[in-house]
C-alpha positions as CSV (number, residue, x, y, z in Angstrom):
1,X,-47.9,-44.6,359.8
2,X,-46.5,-48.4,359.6
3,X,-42.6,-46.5,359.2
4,X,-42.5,-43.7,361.6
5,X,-39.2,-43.5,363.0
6,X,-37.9,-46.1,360.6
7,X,-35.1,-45.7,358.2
8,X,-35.4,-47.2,355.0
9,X,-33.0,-47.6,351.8
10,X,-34.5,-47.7,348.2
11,X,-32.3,-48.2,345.1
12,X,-33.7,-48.1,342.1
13,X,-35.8,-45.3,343.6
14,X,-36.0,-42.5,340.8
15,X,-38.3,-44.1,338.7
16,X,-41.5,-47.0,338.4
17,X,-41.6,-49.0,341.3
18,X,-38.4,-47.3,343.3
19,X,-40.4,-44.1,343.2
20,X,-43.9,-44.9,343.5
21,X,-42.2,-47.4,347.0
22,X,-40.6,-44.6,347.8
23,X,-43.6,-42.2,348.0
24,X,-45.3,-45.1,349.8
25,X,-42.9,-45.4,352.6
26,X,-42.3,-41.4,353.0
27,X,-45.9,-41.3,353.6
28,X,-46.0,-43.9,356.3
29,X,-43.6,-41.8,358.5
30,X,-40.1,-43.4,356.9
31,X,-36.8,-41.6,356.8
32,X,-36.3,-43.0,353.1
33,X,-33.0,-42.8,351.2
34,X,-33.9,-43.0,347.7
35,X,-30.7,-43.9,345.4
36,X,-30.6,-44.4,341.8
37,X,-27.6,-43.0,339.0
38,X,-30.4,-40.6,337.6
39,X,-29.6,-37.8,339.6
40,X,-32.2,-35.5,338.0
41,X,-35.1,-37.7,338.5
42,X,-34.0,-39.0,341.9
43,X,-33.4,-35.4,342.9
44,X,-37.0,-34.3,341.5
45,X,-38.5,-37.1,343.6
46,X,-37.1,-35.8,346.8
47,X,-38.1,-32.3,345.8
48,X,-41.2,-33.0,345.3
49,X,-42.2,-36.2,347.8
50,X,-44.1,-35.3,351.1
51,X,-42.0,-36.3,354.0
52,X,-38.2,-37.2,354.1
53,X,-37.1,-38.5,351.1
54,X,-33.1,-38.1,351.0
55,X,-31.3,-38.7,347.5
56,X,-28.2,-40.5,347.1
57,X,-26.1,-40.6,343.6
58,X,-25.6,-44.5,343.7
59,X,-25.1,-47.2,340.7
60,X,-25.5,-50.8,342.7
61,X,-22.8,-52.4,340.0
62,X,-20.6,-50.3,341.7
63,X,-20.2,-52.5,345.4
64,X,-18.3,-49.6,346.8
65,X,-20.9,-47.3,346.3
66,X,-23.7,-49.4,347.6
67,X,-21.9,-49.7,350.8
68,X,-21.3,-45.7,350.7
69,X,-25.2,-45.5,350.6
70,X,-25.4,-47.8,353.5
71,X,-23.0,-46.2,355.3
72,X,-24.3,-42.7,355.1
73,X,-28.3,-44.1,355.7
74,X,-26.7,-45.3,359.2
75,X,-24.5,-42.0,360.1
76,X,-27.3,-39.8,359.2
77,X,-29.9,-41.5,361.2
78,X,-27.9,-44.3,363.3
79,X,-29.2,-47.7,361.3
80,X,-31.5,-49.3,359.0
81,X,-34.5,-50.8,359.2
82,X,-35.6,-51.5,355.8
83,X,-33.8,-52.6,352.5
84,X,-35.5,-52.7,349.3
85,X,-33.3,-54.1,346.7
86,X,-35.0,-52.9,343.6
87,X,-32.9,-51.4,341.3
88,X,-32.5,-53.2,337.4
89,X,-32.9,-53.2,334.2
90,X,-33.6,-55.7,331.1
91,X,-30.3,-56.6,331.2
92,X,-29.0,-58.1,328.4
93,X,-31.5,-59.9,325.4
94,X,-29.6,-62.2,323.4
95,X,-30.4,-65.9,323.8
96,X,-28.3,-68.1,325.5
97,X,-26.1,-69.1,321.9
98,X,-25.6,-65.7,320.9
99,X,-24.9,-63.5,324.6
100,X,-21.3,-62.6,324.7
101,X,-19.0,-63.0,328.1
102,X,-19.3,-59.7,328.9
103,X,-23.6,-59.1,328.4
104,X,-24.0,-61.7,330.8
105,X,-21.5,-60.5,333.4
106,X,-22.8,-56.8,333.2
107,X,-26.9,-58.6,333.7
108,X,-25.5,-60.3,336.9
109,X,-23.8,-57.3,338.2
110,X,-26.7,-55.4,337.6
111,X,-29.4,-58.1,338.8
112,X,-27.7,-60.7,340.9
113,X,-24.8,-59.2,342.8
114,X,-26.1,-56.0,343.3
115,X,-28.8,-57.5,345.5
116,X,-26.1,-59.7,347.0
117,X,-23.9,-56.9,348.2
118,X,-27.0,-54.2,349.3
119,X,-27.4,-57.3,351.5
120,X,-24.0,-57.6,352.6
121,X,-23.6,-53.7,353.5
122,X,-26.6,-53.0,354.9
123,X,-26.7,-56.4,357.6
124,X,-24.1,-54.4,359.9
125,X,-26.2,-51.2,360.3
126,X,-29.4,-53.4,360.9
127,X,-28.3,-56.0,363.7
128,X,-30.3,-55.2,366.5
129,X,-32.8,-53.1,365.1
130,X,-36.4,-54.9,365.9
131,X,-38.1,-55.5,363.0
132,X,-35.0,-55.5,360.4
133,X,-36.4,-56.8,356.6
134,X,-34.9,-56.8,353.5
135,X,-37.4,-57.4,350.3
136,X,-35.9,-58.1,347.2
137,X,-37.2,-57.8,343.2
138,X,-37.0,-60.8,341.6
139,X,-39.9,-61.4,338.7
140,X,-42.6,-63.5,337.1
141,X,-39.6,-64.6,334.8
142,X,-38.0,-66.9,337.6
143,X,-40.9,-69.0,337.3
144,X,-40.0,-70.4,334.1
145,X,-39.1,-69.6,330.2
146,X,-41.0,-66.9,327.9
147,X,-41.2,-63.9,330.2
148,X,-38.5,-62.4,329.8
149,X,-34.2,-62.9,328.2
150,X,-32.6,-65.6,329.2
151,X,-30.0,-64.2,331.2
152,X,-32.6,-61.8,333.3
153,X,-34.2,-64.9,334.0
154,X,-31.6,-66.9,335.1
155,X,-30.5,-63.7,337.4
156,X,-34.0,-63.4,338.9
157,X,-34.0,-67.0,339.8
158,X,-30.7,-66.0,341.5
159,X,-32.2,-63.3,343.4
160,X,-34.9,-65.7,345.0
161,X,-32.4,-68.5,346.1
162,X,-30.3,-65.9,347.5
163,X,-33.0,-64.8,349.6
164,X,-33.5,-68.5,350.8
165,X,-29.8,-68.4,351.9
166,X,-30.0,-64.9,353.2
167,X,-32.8,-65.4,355.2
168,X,-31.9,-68.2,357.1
169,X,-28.0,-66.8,357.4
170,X,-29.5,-63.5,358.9
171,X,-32.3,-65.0,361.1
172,X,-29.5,-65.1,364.0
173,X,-30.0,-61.2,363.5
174,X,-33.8,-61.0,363.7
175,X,-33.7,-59.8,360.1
176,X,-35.8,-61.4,357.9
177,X,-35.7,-61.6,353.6
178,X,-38.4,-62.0,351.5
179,X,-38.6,-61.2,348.0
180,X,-41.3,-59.6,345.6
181,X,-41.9,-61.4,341.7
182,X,-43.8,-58.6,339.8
183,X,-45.4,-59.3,336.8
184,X,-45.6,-57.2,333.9
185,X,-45.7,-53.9,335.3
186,X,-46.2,-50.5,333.5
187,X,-42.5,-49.0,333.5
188,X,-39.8,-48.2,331.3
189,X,-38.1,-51.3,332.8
190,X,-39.2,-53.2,329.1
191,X,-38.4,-49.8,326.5
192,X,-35.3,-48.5,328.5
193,X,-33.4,-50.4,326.0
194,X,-34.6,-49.5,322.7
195,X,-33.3,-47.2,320.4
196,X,-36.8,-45.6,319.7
197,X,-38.1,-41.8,320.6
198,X,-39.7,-41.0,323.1
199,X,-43.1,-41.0,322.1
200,X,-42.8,-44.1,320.2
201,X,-41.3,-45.2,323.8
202,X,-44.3,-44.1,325.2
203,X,-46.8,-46.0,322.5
204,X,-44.6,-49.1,323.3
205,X,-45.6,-48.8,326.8
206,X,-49.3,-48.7,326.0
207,X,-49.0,-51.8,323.7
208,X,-47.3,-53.7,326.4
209,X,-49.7,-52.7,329.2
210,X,-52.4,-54.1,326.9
211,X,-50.7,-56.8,325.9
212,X,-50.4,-58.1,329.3
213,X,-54.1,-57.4,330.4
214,X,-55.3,-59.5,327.5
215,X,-52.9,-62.5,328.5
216,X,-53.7,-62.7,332.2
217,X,-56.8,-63.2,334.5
218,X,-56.8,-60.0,336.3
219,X,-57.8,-57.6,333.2
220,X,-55.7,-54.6,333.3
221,X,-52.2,-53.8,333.6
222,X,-50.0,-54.3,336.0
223,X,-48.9,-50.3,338.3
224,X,-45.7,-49.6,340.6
225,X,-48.0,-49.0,343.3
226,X,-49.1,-53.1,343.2
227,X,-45.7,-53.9,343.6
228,X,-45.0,-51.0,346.5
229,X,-48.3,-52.1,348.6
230,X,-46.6,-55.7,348.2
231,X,-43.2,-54.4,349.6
232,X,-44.7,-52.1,352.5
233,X,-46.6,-55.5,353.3
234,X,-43.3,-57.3,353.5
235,X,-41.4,-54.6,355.3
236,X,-44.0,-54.0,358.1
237,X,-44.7,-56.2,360.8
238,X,-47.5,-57.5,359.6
239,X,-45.5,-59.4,357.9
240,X,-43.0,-60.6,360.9
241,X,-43.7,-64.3,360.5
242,X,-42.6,-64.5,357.0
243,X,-39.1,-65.1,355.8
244,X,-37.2,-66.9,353.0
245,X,-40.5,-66.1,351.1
246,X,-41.6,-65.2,347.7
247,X,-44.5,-62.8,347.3
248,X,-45.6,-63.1,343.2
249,X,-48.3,-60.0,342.4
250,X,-48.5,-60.8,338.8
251,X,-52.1,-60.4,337.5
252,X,-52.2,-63.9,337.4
253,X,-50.1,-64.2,334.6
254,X,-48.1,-67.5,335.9
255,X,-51.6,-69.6,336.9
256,X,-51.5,-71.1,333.7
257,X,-52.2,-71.0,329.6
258,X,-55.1,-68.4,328.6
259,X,-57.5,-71.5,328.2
260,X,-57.2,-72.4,332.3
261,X,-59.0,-69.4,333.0
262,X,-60.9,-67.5,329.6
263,X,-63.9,-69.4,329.2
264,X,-63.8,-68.4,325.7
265,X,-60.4,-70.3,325.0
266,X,-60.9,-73.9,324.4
267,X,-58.1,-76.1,325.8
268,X,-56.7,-79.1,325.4
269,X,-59.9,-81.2,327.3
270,X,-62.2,-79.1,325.1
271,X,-60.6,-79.8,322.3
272,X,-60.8,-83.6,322.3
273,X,-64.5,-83.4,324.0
274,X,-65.0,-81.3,321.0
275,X,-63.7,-84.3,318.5
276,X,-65.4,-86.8,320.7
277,X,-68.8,-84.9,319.8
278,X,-68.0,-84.7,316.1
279,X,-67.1,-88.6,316.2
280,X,-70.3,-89.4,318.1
281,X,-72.0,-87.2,315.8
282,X,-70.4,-89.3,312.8
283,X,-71.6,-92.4,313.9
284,X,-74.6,-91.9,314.5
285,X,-75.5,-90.2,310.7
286,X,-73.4,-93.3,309.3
């Protein structure tokens, strides 16, 4: 019961990570306000959570609503203890000489500010309240190209300088910011998008959850609850000597190529060695 008494806000809460944090915290003892703009599925998870899971209608491009959801976390229960910026999507996929104005403004919204202003609403209603953290999503795809769209990258890598800045303009407060980089994780955060059914949807998900088993060390696919174990971490006070940090729970997909860690994929060193031999080999029958 790392939570009990605590209040915490979750957006992005009806679904994947949101909801499986969500059930996480509820069963710690947490007062959890779960928002998302799927009112059915945020409303379901309330329903059908153990402990007090509170829905709140709430899209986070919308800054007015975000500080409506912080503002009614605070009346209901007098502050907050525990922000978990989560909510997102692919955002927009077109590389960076085809993405129109507007793609790229809607991805930040969504991605970058969004974070920004759950910030900027909630810091008022968590002065003063001992052990005050905000954890925010940023990704595997802020560590460098090929994990994701260009402009989801670039507003990941957003997310973790802002919680640099954050961090060391809210330490005054006692509230610390640390962020979370998932890896590929089994959502609907990659199909969300496509214009498929949703059973193809669903073999799509399979394909992908494979596909990143077979490209990292840790060999199976990434699950919400890896990245809400991360998060409780972060939150709890466990975890009250960390700020400005970065927590990546990837799999091991970022340690390096396939050959760095599969025995049975020769690298670059094996490769020449490999030619070295032959050479030898060469020589030696000439």
């Amino acid at each position: 019961m790392r939570f009990s008494g605590r209040t915490v806000v979750i957006t992005g809460a009806a679904s994947g990570i949101g909801a499986e944090t969500t059930r996480l915290f509820a069963s710690e003892g947490a007062t959890v306000f779960a928002s998302d703009i799927d009112t059915a599925g945020g409303e379901r998870l309330a329903a059908e959570t153990d402990g007090d899971v509170r829905f709140v209608e709430c899209s986070v491009c919308d800054p007015a609503a975000i500080r409506a959801l912080m503002d009614r976390a605070a009346s209901e229960t007098g502050g907050i203890d525990v922000v978990f910026n989560n909510a997102g999507a692919g955002g927009a996929r077109p590389p960076i000489y085809e993405i129109e104005p507007d793609e790229w403004d809607r991805t930040m919204d969504l991605l970058l500010r969004s974070v920004a202003m759950g910030i900027r609403y909630a810091v008022p209603h968590m002065k003063g309240r001992k052990g005050a953290s905000i954890v925010n999503v940023s990704s595997v795809a802020a560590v460098g190209p090929g994990y994701s769209p260009t402009a989801y990258a670039v507003a990941k890598m957003g997310v973790l300088h802002l919680t640099k800045c954050a961090a060391t303009d809210l330490a005054q407060f006692g509230i610390r910011v640390n962020a979370i980089q998932p890896g590929f994780i089994n959502t609907n955060i990659f199909t969300s998008s496509l214009e498929i059914t949703g059973e193809m949807k669903d073999m799509a998900k399979a394909a992908i959850a494979q596909m990143s088993s077979d490209a990292q060390p840790v060999a199976r696919g990434g699950q919400p609850i890896d990245i809400a174990n991360a998060v409780a971490f972060l939150a709890s006070d466990a975890a009250s000597f960390m700020t400005g940090a970065s927590m990546i729970v990837d799999g091991g997909i970022t340690l390096g190529p396939r050959h760095s860690w599969d025995p049975e994929e020769p690298g670059l060193f094996a490769a020449l060695e490999a030619m070295e031999e032959q050479a030898r080999q060469a020589q030696q029958a000439g």
